[in-house]
C-alpha positions in Angstrom: 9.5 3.0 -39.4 6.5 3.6 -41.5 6.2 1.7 -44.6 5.0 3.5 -47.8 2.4 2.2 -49.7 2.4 2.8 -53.4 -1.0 4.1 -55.6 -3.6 1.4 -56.2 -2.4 -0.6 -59.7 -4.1 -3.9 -59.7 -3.1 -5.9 -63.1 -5.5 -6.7 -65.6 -7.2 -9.9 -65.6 -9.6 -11.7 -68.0 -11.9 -13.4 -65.0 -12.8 -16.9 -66.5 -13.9 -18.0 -63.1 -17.4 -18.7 -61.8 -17.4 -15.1 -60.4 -16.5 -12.3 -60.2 -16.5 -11.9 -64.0 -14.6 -8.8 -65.7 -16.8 -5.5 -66.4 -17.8 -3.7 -69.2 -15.9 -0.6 -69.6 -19.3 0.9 -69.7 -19.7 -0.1 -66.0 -16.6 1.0 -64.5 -17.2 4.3 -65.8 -20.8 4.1 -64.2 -18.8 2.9 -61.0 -16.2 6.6 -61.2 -18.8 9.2 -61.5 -19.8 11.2 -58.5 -20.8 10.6 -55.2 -24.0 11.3 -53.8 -25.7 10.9 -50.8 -28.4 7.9 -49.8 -30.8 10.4 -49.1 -30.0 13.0 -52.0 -33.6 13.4 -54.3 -31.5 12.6 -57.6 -30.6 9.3 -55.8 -33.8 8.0 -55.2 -34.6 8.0 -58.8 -31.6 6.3 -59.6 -33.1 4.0 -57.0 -36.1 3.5 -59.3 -34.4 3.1 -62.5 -32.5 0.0 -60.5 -35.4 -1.3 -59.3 -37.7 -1.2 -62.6 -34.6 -3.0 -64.2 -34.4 -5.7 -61.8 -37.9 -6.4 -62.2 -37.4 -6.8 -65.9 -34.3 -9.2 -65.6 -36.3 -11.6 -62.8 -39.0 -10.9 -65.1 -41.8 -10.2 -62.0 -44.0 -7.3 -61.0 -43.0 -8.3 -57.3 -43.5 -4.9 -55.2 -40.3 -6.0 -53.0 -37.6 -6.4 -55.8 -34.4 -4.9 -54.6 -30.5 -5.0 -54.2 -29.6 -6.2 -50.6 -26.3 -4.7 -49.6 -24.5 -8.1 -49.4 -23.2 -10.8 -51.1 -25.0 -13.7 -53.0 -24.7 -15.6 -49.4 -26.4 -12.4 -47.7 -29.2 -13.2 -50.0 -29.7 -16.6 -49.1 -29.2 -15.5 -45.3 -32.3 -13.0 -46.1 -34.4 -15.7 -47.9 -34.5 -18.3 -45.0 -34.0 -16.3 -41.5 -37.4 -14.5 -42.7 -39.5 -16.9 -44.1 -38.3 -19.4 -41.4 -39.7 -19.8 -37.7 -40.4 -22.1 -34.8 -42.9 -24.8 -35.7 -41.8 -24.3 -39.2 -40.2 -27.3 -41.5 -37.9 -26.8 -44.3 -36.6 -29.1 -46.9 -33.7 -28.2 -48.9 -32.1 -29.3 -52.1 -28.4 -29.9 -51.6 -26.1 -31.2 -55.1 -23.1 -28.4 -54.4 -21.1 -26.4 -52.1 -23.8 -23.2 -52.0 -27.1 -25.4 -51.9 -25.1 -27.0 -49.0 -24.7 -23.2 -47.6 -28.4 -22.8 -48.1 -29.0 -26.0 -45.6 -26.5 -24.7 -43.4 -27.8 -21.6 -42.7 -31.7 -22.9 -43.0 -30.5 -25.2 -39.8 -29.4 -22.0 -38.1 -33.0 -21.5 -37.8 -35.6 -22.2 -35.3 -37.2 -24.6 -38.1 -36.9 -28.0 -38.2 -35.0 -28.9 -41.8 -34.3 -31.9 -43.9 -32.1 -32.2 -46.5 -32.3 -33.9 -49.8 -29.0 -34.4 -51.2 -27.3 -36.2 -54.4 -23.8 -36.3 -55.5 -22.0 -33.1 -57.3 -22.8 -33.0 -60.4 -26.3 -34.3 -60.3 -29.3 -32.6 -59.7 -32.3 -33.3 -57.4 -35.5 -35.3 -58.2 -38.6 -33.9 -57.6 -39.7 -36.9 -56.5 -37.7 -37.1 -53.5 -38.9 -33.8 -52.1 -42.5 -35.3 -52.4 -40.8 -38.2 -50.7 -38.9 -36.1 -47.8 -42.6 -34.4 -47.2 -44.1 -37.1 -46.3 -47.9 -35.8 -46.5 -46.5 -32.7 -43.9 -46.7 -29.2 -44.2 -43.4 -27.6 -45.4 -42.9 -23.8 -44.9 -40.2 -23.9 -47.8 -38.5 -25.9 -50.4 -35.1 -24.5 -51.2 -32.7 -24.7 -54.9 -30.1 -23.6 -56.6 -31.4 -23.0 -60.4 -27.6 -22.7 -61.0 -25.6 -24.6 -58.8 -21.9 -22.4 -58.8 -19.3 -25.4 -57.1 -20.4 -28.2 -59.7 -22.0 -26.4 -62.9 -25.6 -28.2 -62.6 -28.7 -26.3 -63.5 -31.7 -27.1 -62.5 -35.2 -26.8 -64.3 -37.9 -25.5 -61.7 -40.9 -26.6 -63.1 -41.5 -30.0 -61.3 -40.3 -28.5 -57.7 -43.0 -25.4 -58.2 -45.1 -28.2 -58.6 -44.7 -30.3 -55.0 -44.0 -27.1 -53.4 -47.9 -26.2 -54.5 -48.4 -29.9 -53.3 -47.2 -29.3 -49.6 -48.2 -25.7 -49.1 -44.3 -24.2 -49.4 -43.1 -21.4 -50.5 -40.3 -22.2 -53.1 -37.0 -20.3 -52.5 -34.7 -20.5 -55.8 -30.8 -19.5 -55.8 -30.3 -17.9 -59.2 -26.5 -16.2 -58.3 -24.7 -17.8 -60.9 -27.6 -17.9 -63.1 -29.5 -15.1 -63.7 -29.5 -13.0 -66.6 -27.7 -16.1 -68.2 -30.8 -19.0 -68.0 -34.1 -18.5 -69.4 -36.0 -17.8 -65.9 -39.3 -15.9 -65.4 -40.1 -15.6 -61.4 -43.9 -14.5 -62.1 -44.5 -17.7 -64.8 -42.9 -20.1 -62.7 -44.2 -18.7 -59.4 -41.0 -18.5 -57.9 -41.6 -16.8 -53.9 -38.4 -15.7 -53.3 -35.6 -15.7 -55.7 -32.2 -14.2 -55.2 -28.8 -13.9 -57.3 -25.4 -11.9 -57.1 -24.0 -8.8 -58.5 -20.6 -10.1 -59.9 -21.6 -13.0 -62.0 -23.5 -13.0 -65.1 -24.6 -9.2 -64.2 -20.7 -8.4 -64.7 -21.9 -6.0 -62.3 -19.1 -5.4 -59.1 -19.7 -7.5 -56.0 -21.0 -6.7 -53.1 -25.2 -6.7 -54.2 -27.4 -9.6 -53.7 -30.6 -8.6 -56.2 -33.9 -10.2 -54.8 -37.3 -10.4 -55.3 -40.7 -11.7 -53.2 -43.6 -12.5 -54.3 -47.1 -11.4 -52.7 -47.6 -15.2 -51.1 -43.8 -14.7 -49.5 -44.6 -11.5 -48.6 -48.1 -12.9 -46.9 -45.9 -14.7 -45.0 -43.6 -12.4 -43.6 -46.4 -10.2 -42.4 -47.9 -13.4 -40.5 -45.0 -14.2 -39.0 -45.5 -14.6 -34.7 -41.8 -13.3 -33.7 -39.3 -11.0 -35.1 -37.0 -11.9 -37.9 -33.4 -12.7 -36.1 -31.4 -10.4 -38.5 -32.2 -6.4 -38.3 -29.9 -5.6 -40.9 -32.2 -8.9 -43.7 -35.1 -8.2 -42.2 -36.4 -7.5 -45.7 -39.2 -5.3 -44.6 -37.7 -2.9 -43.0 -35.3 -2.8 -45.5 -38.0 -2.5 -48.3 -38.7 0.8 -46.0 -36.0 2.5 -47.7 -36.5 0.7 -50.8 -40.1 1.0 -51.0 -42.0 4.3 -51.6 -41.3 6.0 -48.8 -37.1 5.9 -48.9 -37.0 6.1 -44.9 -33.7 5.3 -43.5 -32.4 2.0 -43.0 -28.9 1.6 -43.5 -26.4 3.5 -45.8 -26.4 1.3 -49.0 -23.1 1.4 -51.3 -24.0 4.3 -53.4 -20.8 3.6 -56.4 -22.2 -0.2 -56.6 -25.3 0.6 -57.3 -24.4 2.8 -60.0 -22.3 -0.4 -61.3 -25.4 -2.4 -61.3 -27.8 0.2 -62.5 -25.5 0.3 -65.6 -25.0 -3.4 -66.0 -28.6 -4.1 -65.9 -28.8 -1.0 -68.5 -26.8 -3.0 -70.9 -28.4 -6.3 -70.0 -32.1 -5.1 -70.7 -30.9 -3.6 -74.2 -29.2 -6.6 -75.4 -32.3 -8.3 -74.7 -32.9 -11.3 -72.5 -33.5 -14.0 -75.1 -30.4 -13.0 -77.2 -28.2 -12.9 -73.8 -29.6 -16.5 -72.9 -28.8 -17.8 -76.2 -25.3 -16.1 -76.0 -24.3 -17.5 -72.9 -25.6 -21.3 -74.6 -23.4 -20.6 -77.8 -20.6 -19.6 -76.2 -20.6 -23.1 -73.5 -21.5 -25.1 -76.6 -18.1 -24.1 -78.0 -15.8 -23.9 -75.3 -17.3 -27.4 -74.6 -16.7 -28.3 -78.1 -13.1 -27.6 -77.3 -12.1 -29.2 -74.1 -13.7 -32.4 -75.5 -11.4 -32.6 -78.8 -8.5 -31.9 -76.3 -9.5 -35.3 -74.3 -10.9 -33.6 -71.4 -14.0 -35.2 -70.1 -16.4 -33.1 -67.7 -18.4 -33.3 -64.5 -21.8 -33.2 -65.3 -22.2 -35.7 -67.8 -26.5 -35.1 -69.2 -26.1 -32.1 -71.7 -29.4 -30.8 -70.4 -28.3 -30.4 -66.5 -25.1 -28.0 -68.2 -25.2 -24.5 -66.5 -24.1 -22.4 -69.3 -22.3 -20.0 -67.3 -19.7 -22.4 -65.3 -18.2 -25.6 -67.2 -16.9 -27.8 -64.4 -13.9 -30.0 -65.8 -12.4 -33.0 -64.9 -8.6 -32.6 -64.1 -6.6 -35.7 -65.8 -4.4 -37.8 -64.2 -1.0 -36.6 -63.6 -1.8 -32.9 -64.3 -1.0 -30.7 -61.2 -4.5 -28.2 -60.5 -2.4 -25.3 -59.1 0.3 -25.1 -61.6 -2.1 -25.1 -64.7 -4.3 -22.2 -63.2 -1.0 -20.3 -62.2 0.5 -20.5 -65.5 -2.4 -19.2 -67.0 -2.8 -16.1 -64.5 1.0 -15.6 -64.9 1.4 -15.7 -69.0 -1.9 -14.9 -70.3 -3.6 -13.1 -67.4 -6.4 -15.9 -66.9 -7.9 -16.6 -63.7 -10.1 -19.9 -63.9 -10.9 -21.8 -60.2 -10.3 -25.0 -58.9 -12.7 -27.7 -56.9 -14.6 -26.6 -53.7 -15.3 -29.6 -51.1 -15.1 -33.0 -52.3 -14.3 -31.5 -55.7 -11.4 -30.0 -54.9 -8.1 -30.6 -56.8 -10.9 -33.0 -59.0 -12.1 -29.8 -61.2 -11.4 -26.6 -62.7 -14.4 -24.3 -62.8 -14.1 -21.9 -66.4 -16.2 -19.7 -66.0 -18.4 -17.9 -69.2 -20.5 -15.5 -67.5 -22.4 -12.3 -68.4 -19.2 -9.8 -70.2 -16.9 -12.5 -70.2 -19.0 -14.6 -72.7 -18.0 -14.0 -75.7 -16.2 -16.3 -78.9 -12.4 -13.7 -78.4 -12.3 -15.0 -74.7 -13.2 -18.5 -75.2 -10.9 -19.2 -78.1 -7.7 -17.5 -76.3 -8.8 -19.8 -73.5 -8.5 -22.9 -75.5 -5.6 -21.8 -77.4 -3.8 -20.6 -73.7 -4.9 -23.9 -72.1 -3.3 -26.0 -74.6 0.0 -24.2 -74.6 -0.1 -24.6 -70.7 -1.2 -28.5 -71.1 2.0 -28.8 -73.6 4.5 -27.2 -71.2 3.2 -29.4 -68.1 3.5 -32.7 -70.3 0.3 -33.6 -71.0 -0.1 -34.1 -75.0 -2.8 -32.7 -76.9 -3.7 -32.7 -80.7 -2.0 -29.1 -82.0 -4.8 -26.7 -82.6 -7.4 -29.4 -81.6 -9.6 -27.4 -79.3 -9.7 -23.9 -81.3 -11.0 -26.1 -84.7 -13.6 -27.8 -82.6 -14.6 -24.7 -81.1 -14.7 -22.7 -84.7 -16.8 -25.8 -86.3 -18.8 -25.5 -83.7 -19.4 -21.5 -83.9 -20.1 -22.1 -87.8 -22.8 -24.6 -86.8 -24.6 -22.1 -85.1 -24.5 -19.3 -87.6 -25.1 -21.6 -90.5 -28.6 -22.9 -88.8 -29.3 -19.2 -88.1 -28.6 -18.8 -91.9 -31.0 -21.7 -92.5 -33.7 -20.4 -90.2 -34.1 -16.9 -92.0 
């Protein structure tokens, strides 16, 4: 007997997680107008408008600066498998779950790859790259700028630096950390540099924006076999990206409206004062946690990604049931641990729409209610005061500096 299935009514969530973040409202309208075709004339300049945004928010007048049709992992598949060959060597950065992913699939390759790896939580040294190179020649050096399983952030200047050292291209992860983190791909001579749709875009998932430089794209063109992938094989896809919009594959049309308009609103807020939003906002929600006794992960203030706080779970507090009472009475969806952090963390996520002072105070006041009502004691009202001192820090020293 067939089964009837009911219209489409998902509930409404406020996405505190390290992706997918809610939308603007401005987006899913973007996301329900018409369809058109991949090929339709009005589309390809829709096409351009996406592209000249990207190149604003990576900041780079890279000629091959697109939205692959994948997710942030299809990006980093796309990075290595065409950069990466026989005879080549790799060494990548590993200090989370995704960077880990980025070795993983760099060893799927014919190259030969080392890893370089500290505990979650930490980030790499520079130094030990040098180390790992040992004098060779290294096709790549591989990052995360914003490492999404732990909350670490990265700063790129010292690996640009031995990546010029050993003649490597420099691959950088920005997926949970674009648009978020002060980063400027040209400046810091970043060769490949990818991110994701759904994270501090608050664009829908599904897109993995990336960008290559002229030396990357050197390289591709001197490559001696075929890239392994058809469907990465970022020139041929840059065919239908490029100037002369030839076929490649049938991209998702509505997403790309979604980003186009996300990227809209991201350009004309302005990329300082969304940087500076997304450090405010952390700085506060941090504020919080602390003055209800929570301690977290990543303990140097500098190595903070602004848009995922990773927190330490206390003793005798049960991971599932907190993050299920808050989707079930507020409607807040934070995540847990990946890996050896799982069960150890929960991930709140403050990215791109969901940034703002409304969502991070009915956090803290949501969390404490759900802390109360599981047994663990917390001072009443603790975390919102810390968090609204902390607000009126920041606009008193803006007061100051006019």
């Amino acid at each position: 007997m067939t089964q009837p299935v009911g219209e489409l009514a998902p509930p409404v969530r406020l996405m505190l997680t390290p992706g997918p973040s809610s939308m603007d409202p401005r987006v899913y309208r973007a996301m329900a107008t018409p369809l058109v075709g991949h090929m339709d004339p009005w589309f390809k300049g829709c096409m351009d408008e996406t592209q000249l945004l990207l190149r604003q928010i990576f900041q780079t007048e890279n000629r091959i600066t697109m939205p692959l049709s994948a997710s942030g992992s299809g990006g980093i598949e796309a990075s290595l498998l065409n950069t990466l060959e026989e005879g080549d060597e790799a060494i990548i950065c590993v200090n989370g779950w995704f960077s880990d992913r980025m070795w993983e699939i760099a060893g799927r390759t014919p190259a030969k790859v080392t890893r370089v790896e500290v505990p979650y939580g930490t980030t790499v040294d520079p130094e030990d790259v040098r180390r790992a190179a040992q004098g060779r020649k290294i096709k790549v050096v591989g990052l995360a700028q914003g490492e999404t399983s732990s909350g670490v952030l990265t700063q790129l200047g010292g690996f640009r630096k031995v990546a010029d050292e050993v003649g490597a291209l420099l691959i950088v992860d920005t997926v949970a950390s674009l648009a978020a983190v002060p980063l400027h791909v040209d400046r810091e001579r970043v060769d490949i540099c990818f991110s994701g749709s759904q994270k501090a875009l608050s664009a829908p998932p599904g897109m993995s924006p990336i960008t290559v430089s002229p030396a990357a794209e050197e390289a591709l063109r001197k490559r001696k076999t075929k890239v392994a992938s058809w469907y990465f094989d970022l020139t041929t896809a840059m065919n239908y990206w490029g100037k002369d919009r030839l076929y490649h594959h049938t991209p998702p049309i509505s997403l790309i409206f979604g980003l186009r308009e996300a990227m809209r609103i991201t350009v004309a807020e302005g990329l300082p004062a969304r940087w500076e939003r997304h450090r405010v906002n952390q700085q506060a929600l941090i504020a919080g946690l602390e003055a209800l006794g929570l301690k977290l992960l990543v303990k140097n203030p500098a190595e903070r990604l602004p848009t995922v706080t990773a927190v330490m779970i206390p003793d005798g507090i049960d991971d599932a049931k907190v993050r299920n009472q808050l989707l079930d009475e507020f409607n807040i969806e934070i995540a847990g641990g990946l890996g050896p952090l799982k069960a150890k963390i929960w991930r709140v996520g403050l990215m791109g729409y969901c940034s703002q002072k409304p969502f991070v105070m009915l956090f803290l006041g949501a969390i404490e209610k759900v802390f109360l009502d599981q047994g663990f004691r917390v001072p009443a009202g603790a975390g919102v005061a810390a968090a609204v001192h902390s607000y009126a820090n920041v606009e008193t020293a803006a007061t100051v500096s006019r």
